[in-house]
Backbone of each chain as ProteinMPNN parsed JSONL, in Angstrom:
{"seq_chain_A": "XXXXXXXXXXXXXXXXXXXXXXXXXXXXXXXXXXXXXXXXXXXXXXXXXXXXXXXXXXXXXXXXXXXXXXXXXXXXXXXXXXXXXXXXXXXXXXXXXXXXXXXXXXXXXXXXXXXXXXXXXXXXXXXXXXXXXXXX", "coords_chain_A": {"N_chain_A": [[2.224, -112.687, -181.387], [5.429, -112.335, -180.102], [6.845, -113.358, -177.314], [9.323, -114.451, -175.187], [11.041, -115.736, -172.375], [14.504, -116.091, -172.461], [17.583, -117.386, -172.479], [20.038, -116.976, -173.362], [20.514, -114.262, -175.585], [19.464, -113.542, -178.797], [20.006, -111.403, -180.88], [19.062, -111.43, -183.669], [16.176, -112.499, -183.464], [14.131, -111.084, -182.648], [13.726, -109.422, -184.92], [13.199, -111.251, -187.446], [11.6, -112.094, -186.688], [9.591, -109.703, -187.213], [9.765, -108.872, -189.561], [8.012, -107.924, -192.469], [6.028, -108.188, -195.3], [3.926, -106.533, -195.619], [4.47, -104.377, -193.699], [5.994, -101.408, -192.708], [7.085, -100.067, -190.844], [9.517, -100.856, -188.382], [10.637, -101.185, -185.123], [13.008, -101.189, -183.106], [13.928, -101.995, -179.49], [17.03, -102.395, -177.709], [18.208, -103.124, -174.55], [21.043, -103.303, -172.791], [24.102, -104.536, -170.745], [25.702, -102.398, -168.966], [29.146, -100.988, -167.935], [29.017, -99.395, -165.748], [27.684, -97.947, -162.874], [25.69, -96.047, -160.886], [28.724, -94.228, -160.513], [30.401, -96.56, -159.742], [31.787, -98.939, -160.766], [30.263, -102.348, -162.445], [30.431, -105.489, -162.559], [28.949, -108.014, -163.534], [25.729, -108.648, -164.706], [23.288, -110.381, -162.452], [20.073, -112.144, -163.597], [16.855, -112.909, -162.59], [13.85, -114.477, -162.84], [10.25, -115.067, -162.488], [9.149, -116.422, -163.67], [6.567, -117.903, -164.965], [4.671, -115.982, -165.029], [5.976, -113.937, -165.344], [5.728, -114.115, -168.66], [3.228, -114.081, -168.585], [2.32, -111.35, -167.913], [4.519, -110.099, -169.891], [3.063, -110.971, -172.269], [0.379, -109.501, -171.6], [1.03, -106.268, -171.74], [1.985, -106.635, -174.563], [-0.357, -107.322, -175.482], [-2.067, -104.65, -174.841], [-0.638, -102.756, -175.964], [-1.336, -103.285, -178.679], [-3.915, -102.524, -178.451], [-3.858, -99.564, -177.804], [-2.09, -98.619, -180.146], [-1.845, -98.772, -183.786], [-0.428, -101.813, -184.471], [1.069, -103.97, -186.127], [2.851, -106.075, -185.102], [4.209, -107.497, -182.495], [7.259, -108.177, -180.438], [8.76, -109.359, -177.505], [11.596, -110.264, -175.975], [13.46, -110.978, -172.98], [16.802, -111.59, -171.416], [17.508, -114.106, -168.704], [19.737, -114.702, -165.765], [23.236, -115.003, -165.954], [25.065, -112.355, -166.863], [27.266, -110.171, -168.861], [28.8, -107.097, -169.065], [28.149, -105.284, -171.975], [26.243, -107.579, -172.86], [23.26, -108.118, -173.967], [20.287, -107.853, -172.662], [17.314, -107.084, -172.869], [14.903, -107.141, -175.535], [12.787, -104.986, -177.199], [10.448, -105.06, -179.441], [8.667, -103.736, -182.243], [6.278, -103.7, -184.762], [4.281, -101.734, -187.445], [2.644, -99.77, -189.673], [3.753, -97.339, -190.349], [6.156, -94.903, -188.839], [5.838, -93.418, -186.407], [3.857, -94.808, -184.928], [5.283, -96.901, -183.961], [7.786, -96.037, -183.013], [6.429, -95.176, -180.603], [5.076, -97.223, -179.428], [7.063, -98.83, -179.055], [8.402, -97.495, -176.88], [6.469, -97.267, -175.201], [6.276, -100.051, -174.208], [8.502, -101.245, -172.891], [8.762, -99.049, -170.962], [6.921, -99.891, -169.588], [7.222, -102.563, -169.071], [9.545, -102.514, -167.121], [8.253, -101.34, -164.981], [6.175, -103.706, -164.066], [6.755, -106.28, -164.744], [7.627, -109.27, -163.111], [10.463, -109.3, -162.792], [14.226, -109.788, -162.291], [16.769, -107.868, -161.092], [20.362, -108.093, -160.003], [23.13, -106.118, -159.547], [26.517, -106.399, -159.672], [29.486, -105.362, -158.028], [32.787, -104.653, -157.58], [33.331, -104.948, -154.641], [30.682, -105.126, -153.311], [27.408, -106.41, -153.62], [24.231, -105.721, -155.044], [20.564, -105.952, -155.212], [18.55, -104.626, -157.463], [16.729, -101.528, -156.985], [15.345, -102.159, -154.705], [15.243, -100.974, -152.31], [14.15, -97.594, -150.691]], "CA_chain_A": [[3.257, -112.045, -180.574], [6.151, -113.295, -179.818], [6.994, -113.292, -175.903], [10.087, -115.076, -174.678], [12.276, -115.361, -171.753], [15.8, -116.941, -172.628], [19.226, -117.661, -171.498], [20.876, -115.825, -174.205], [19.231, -113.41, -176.734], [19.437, -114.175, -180.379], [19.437, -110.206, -181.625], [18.319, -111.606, -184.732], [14.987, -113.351, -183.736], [12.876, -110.454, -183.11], [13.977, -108.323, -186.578], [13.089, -111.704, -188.4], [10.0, -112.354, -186.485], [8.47, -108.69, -187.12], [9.469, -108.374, -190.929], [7.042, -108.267, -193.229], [6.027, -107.486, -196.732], [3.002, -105.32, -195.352], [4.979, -103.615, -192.284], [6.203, -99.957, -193.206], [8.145, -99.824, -189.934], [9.893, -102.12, -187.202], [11.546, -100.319, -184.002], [13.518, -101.868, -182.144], [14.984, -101.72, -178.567], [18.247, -103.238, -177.141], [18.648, -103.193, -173.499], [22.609, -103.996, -172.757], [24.564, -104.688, -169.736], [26.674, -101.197, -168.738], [30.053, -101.867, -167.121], [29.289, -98.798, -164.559], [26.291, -97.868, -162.16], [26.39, -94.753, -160.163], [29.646, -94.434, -160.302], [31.118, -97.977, -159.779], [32.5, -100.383, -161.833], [30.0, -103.148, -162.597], [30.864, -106.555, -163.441], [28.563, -108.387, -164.113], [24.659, -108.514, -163.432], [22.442, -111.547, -162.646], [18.831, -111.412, -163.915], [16.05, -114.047, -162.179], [12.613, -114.229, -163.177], [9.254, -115.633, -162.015], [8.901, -117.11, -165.711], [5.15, -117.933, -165.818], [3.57, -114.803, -163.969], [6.668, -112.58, -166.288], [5.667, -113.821, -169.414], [1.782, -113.694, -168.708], [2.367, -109.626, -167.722], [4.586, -109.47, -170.958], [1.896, -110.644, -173.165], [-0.838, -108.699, -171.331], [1.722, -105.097, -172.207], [1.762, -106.16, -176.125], [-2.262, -107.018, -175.796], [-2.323, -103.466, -174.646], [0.306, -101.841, -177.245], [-1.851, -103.313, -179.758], [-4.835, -101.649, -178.52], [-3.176, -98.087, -178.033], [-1.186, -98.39, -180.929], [-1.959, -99.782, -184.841], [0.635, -102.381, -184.516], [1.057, -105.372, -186.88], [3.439, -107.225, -184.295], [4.903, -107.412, -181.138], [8.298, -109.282, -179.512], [9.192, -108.853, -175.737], [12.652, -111.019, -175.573], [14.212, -111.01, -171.624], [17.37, -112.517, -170.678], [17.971, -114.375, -167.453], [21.067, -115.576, -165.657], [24.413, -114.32, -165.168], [25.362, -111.422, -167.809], [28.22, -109.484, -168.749], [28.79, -105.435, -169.794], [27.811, -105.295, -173.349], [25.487, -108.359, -173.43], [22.02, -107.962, -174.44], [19.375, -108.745, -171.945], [16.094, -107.266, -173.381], [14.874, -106.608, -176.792], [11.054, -105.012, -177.835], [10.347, -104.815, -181.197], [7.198, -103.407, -183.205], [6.158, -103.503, -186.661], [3.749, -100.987, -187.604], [2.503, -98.673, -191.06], [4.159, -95.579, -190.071], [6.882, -95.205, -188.186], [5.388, -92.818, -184.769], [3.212, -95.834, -184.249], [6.38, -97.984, -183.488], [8.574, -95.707, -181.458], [5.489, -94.695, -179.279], [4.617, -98.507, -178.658], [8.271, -99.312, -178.022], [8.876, -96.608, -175.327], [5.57, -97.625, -173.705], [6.358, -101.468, -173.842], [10.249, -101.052, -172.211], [8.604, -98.613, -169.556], [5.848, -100.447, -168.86], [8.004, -103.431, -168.454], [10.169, -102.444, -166.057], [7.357, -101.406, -163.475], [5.039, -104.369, -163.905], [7.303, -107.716, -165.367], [8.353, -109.824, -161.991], [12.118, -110.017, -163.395], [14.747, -109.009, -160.908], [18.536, -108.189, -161.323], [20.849, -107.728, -158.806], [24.366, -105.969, -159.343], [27.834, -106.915, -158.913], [30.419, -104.615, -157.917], [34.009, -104.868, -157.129], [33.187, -104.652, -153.504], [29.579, -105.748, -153.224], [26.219, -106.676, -155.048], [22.84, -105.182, -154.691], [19.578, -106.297, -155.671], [18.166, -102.805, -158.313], [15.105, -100.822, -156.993], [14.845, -103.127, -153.464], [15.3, -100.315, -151.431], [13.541, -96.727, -151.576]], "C_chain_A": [[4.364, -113.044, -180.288], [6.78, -112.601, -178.573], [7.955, -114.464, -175.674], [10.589, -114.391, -173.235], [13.544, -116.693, -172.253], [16.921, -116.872, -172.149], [19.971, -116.756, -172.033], [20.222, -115.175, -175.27], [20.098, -113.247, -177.89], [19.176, -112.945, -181.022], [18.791, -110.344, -183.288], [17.277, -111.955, -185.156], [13.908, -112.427, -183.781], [12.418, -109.493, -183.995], [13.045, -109.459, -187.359], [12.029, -112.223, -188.166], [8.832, -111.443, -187.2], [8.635, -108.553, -188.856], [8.418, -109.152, -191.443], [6.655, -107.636, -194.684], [4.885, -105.825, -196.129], [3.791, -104.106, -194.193], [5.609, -102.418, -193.029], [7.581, -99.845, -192.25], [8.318, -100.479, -188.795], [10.793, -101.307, -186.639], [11.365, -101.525, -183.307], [13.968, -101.512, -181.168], [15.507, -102.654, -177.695], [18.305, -103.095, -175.691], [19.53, -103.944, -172.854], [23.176, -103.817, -170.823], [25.579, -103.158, -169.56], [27.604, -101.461, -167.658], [30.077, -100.321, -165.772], [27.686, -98.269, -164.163], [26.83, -96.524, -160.916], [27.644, -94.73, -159.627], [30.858, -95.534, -159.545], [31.358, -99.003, -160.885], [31.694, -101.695, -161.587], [31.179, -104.524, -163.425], [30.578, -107.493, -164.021], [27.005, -108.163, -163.329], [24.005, -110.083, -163.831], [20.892, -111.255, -162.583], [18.247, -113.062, -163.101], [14.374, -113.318, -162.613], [11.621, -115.155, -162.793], [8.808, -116.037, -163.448], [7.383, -117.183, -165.768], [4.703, -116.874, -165.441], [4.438, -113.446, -165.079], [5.927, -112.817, -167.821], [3.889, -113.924, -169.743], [1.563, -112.237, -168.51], [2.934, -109.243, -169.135], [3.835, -109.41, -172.089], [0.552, -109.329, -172.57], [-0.442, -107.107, -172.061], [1.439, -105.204, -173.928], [-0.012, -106.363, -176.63], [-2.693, -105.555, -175.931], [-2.066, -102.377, -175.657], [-0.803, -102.106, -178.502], [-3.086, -102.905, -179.7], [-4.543, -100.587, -178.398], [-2.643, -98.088, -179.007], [-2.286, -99.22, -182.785], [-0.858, -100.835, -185.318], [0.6, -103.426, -185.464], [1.585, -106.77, -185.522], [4.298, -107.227, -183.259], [6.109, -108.349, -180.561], [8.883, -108.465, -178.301], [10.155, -110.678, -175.493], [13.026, -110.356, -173.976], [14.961, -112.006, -171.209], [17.13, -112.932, -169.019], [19.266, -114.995, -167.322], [22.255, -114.615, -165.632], [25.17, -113.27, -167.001], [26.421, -110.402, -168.257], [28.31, -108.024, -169.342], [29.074, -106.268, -171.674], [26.848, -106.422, -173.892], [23.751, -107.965, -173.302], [20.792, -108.155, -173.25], [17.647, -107.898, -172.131], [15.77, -107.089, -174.596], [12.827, -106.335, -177.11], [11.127, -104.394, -178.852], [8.825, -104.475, -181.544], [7.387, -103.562, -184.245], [4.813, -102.886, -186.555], [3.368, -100.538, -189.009], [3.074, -98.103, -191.174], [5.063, -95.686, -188.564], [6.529, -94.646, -186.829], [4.742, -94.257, -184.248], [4.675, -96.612, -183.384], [7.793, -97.457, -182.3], [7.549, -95.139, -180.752], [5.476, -95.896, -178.766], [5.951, -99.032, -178.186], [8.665, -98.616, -176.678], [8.197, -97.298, -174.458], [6.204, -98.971, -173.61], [7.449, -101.234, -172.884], [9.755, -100.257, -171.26], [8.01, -99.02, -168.809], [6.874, -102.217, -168.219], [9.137, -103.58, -167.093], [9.705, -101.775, -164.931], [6.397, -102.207, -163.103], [5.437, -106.075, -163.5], [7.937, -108.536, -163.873], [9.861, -110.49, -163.067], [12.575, -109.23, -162.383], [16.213, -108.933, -161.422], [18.932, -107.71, -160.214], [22.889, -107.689, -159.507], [25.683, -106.11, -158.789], [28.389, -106.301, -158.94], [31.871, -105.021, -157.347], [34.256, -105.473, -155.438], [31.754, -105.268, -152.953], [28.649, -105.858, -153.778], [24.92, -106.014, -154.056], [21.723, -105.725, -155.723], [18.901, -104.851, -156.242], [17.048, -102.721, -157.397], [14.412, -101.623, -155.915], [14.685, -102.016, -152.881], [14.979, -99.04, -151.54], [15.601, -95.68, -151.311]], "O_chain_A": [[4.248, -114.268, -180.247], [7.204, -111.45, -178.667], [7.473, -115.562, -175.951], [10.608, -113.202, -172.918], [13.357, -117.907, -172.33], [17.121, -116.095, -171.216], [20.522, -115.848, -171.41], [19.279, -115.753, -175.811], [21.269, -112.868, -177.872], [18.218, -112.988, -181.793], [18.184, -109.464, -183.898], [16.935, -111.984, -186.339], [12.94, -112.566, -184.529], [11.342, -108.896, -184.04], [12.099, -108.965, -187.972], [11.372, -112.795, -189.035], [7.737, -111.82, -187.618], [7.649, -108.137, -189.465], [7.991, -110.283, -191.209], [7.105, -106.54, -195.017], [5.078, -104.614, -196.234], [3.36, -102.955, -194.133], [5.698, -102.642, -194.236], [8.73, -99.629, -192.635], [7.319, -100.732, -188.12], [11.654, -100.725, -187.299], [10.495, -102.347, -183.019], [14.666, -100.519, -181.372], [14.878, -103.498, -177.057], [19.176, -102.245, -175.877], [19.218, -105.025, -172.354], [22.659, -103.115, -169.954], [26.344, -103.109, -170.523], [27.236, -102.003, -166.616], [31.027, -100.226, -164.995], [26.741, -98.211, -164.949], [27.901, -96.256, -160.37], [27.843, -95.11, -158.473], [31.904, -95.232, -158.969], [30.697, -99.662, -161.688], [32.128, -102.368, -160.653], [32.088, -104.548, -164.255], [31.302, -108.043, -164.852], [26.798, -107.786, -162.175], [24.088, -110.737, -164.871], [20.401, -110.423, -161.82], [18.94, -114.077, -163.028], [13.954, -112.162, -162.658], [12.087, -116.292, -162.715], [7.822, -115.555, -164.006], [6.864, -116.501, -166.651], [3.554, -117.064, -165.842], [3.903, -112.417, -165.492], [5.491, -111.776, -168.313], [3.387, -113.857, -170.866], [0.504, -111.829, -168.987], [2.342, -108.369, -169.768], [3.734, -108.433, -172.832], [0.036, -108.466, -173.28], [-1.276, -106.614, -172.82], [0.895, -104.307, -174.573], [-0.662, -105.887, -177.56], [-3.455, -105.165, -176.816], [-2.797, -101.481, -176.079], [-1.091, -101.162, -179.238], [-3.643, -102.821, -180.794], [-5.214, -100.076, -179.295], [-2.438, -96.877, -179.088], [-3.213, -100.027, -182.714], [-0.411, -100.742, -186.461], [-0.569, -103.809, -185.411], [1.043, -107.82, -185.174], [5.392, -106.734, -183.538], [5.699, -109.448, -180.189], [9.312, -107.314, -178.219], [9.71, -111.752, -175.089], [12.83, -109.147, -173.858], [14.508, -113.055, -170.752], [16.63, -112.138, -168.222], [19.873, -115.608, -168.2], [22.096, -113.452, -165.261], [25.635, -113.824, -167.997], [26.136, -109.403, -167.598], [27.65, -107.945, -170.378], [29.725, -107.163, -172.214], [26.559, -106.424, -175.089], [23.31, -107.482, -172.259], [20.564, -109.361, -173.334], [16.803, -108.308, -171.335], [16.816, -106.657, -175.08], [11.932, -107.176, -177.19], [11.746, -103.369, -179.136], [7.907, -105.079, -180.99], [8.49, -103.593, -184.789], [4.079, -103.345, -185.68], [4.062, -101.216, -189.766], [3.334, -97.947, -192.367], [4.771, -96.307, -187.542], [6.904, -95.38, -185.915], [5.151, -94.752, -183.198], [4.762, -96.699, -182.159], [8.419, -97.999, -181.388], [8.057, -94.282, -180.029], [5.838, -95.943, -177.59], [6.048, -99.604, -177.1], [9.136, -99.14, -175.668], [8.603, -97.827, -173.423], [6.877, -98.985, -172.579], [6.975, -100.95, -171.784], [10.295, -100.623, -170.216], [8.137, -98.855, -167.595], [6.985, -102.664, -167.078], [9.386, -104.54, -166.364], [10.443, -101.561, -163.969], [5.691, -101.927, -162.134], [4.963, -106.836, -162.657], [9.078, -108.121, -163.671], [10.12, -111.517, -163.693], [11.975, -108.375, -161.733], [16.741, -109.833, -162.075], [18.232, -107.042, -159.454], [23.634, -108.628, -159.789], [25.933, -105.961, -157.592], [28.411, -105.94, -160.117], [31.835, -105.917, -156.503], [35.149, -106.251, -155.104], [31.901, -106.01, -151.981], [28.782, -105.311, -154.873], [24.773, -105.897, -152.839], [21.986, -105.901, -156.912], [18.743, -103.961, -155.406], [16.449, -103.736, -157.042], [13.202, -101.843, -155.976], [13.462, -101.876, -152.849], [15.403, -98.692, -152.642], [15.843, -94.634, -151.912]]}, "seq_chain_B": "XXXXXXXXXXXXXXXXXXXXXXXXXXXXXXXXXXXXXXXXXXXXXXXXXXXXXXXXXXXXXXXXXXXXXXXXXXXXXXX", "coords_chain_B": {"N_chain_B": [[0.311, -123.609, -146.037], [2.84, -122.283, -148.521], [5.059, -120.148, -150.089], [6.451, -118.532, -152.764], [9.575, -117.169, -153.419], [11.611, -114.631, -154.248], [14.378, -112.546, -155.755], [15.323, -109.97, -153.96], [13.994, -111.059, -151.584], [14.461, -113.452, -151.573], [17.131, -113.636, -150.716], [16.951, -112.208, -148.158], [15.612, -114.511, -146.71], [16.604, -116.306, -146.972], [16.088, -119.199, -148.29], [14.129, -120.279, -150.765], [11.536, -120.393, -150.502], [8.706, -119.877, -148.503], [7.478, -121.492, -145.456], [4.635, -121.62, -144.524], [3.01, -121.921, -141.3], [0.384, -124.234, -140.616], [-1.546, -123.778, -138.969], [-1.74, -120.837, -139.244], [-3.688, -117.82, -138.943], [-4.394, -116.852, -141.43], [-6.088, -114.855, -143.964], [-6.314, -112.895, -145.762], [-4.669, -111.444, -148.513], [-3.49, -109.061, -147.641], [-3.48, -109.643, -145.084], [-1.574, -111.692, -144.797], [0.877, -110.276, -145.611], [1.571, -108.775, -143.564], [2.263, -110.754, -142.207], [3.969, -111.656, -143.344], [5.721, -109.687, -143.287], [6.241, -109.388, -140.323], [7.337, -111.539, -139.344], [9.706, -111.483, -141.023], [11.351, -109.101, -140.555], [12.917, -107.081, -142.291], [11.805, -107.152, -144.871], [10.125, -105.228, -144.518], [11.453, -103.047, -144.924], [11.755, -102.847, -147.437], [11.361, -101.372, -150.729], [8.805, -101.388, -152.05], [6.104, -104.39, -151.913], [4.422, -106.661, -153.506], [1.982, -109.217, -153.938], [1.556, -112.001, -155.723], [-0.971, -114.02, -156.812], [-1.93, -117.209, -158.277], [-0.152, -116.532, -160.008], [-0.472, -113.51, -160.64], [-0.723, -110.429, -159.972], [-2.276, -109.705, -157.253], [-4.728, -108.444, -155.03], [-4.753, -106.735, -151.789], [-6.97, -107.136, -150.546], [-8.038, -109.67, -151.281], [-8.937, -112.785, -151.213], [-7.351, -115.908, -149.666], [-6.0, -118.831, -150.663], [-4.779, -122.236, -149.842], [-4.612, -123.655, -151.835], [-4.141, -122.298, -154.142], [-0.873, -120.987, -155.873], [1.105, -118.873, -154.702], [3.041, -116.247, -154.521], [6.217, -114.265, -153.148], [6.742, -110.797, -154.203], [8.856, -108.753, -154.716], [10.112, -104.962, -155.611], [10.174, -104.614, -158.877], [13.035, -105.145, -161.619], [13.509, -105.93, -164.11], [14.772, -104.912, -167.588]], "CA_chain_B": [[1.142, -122.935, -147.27], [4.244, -121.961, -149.382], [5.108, -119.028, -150.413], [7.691, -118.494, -153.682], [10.101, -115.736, -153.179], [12.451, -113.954, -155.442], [15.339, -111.956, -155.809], [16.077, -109.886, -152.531], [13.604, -111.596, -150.464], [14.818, -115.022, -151.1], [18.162, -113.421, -149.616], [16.191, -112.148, -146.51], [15.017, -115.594, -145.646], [17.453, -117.411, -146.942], [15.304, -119.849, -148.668], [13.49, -120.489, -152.092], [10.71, -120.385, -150.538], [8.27, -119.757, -146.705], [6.362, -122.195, -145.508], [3.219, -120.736, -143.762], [2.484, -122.448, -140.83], [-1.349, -124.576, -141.245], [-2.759, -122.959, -138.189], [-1.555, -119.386, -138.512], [-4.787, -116.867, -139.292], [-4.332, -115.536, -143.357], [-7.818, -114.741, -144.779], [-6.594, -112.0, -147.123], [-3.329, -110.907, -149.459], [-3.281, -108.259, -146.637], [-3.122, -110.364, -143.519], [-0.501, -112.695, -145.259], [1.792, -109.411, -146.086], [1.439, -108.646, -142.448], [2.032, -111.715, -141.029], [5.498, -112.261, -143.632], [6.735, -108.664, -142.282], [6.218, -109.643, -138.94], [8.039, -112.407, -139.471], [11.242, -110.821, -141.538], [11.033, -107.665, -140.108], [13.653, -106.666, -143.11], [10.771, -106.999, -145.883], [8.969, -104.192, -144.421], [11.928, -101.997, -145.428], [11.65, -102.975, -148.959], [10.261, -100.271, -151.518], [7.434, -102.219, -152.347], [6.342, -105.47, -151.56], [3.129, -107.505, -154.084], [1.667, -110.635, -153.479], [0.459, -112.841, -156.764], [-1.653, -115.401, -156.353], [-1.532, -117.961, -159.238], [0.772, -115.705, -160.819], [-1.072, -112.373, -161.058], [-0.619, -109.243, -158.831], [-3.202, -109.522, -156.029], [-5.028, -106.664, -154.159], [-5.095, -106.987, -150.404], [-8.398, -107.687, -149.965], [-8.126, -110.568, -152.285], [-9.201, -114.196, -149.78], [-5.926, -116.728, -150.074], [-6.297, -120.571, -150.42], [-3.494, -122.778, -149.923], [-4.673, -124.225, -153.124], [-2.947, -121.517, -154.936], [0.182, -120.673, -155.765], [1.539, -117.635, -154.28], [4.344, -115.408, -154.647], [6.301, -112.257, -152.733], [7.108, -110.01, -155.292], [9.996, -107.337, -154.422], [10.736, -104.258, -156.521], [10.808, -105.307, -159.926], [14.13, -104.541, -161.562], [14.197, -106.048, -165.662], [15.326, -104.086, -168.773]], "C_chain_B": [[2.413, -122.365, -147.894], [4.359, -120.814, -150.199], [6.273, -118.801, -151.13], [8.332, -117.248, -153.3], [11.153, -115.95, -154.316], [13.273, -112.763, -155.082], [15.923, -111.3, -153.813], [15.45, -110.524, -151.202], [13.815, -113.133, -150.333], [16.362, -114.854, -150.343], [17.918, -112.989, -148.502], [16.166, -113.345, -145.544], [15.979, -116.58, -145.671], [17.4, -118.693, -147.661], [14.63, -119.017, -149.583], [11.999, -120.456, -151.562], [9.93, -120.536, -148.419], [6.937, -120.742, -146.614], [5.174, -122.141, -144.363], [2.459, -122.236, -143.047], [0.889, -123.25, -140.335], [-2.234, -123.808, -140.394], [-2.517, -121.399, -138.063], [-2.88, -118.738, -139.664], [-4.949, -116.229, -140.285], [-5.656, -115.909, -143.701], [-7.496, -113.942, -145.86], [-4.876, -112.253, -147.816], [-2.944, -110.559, -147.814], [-2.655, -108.708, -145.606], [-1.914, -111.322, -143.984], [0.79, -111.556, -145.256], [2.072, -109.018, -144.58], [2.113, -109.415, -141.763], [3.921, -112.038, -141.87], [6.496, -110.686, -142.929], [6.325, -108.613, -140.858], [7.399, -110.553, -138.632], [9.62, -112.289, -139.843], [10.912, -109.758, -142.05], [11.433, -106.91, -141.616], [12.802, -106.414, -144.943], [9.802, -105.855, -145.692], [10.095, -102.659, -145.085], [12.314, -101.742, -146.904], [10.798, -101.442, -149.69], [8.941, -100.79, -151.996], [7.362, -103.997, -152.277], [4.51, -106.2, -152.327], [3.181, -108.841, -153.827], [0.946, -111.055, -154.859], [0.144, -114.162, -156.36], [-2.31, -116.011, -157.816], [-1.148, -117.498, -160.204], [-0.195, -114.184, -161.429], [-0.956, -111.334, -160.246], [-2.158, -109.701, -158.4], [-3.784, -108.584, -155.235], [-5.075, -107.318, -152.478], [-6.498, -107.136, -149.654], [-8.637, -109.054, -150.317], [-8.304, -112.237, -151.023], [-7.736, -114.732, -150.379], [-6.41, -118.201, -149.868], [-5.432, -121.235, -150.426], [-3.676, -123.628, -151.25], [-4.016, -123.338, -154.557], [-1.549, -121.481, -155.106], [0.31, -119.621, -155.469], [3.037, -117.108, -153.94], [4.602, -114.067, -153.999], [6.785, -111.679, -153.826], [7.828, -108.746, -154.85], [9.921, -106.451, -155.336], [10.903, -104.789, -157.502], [12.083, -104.619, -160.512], [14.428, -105.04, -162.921], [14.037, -104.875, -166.083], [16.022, -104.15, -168.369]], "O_chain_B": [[2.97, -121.794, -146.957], [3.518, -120.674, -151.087], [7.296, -118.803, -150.445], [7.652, -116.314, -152.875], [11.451, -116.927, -155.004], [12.903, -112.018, -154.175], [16.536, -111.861, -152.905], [16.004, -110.579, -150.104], [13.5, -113.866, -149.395], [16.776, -115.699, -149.55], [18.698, -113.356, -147.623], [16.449, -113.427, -144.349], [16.228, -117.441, -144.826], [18.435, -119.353, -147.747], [14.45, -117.799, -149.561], [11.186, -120.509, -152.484], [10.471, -121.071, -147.45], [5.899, -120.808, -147.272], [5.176, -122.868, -143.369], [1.805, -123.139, -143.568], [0.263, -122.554, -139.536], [-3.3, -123.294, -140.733], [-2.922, -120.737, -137.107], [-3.008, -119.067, -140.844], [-5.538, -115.148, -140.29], [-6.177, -117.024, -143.713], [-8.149, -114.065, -146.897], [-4.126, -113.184, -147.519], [-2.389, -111.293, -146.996], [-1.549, -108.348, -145.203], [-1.261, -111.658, -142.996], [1.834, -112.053, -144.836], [3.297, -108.953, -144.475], [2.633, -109.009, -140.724], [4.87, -112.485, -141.226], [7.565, -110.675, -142.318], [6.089, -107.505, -140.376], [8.266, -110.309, -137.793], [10.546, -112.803, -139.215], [10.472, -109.374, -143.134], [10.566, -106.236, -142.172], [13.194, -105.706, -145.87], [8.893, -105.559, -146.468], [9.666, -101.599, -145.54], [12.939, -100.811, -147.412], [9.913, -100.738, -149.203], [8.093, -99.949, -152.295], [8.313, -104.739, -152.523], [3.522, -106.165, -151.593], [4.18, -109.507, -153.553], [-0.136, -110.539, -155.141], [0.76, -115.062, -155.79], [-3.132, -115.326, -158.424], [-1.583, -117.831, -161.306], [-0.463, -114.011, -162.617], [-1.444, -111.854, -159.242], [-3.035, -109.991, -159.214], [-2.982, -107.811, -154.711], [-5.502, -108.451, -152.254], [-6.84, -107.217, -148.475], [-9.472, -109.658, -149.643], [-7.535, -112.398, -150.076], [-7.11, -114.185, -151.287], [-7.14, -118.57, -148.948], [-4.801, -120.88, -151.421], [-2.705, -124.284, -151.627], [-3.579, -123.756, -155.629], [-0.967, -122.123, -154.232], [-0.557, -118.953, -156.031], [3.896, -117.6, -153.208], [3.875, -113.075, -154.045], [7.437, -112.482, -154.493], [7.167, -107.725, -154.659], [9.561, -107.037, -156.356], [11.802, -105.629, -157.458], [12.343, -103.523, -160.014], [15.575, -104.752, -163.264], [13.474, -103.941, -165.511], [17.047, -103.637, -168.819]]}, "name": "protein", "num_of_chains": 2, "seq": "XXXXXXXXXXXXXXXXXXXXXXXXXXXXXXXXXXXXXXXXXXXXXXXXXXXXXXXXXXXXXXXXXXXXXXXXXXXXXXXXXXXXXXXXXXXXXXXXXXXXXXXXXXXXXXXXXXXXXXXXXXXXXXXXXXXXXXXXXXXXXXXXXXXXXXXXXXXXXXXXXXXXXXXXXXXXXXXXXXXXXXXXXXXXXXXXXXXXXXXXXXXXXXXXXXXXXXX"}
């Protein structure tokens, strides 16, 4: 598996991690910065992460994918740090036989990640910033 | 003990981190979660609030040792 967190994400590392001669099919998903949030004008967001405790939960998710799923290979990239609309800040990738295997295990990974992974962002707005999903 | 915090609760306190006075009474997760929203009242109005202890989610029954590391854990919020 390949499990990172990094500063800036390298959209090319986890295509050239998962190919393979045997692999059939590699899904990927991008998770980008959007320059608006219920109706405000973002500007930028800042991501922080509990680094050893995030990327011991993100391996545990592709341990899992690869028991629900017939996966060949797993990458769970997550930026941190200060980010701008249109930049990249997650990427999960599969490689698989058959392509259902690979968009089922990507949905779950990317949902499961964002109710388990101690990463945190907190939005900037014109006017003021908020920390996401602090408050019910 | 010391207690890591993150994202909106290190803006609560103000600080990287709480340092849990030697004689105050934590035996569990529980009583520690208790004793930090007692403390900053403003963590109790959080949507959720986990405790890991040497980086793992924790159950509230779970004992605490200052030989651990331990973390509040706010709302998570990647992708």
């Amino acid at each position: 598996m390949l499990i990172r967190i990094v500063e800036h994400i390298d959209l090319n590392e986890a295509p050239a991690y998962l190919v393979s001669e045997e692999t059939g099919a590699i899904n990927l998903f991008v998770g980008t910065v959007r320059n608006h949030s219920k109706g405000k004008t973002v500007l930028h967001l800042d991501f922080e992460a509990y680094e050893p405790m995030a990327v011991k939960e993100m391996e545990k998710l592709g341990l899992q994918a690869k028991v629900k799923w017939p996966l060949y290979e797993v990458a769970i990239i997550h930026a941190v740090g200060h980010k701008l609309p249109g930049e990249p800040v997650v990427v999960i990738g599969v490689s698989s036989a058959h392509r259902e295997a690979s968009f089922e295990a990507c949905r779950w990974l990317i949902d499961e990640l964002k109710k388990t992974v101690p990463i945190w962002k907190k939005e900037f707005y014109e006017d003021n910033s908020v920390w996401v999903n602090a408050h019910p | 003990m010391e207690i890591l915090l993150f994202g909106i609760t290190r803006d609560i306190a103000g600080k990287p981190r709480i340092t849990v006075p030697a004689d105050t009474p934590l035996a569990t997760v529980g009583d520690l979660k208790t004793w930090l929203g007692d403390q900053y009242p403003a963590i109790k109005a959080l949507s959720s609030v986990a405790i890991a202890v040497d980086s793992e989610y924790a159950e509230d029954s779970q004992t605490i040792s200052s030989h651990s590391e331990i973390a509040l854990i706010p709302p998570v919020s990647g992708g």
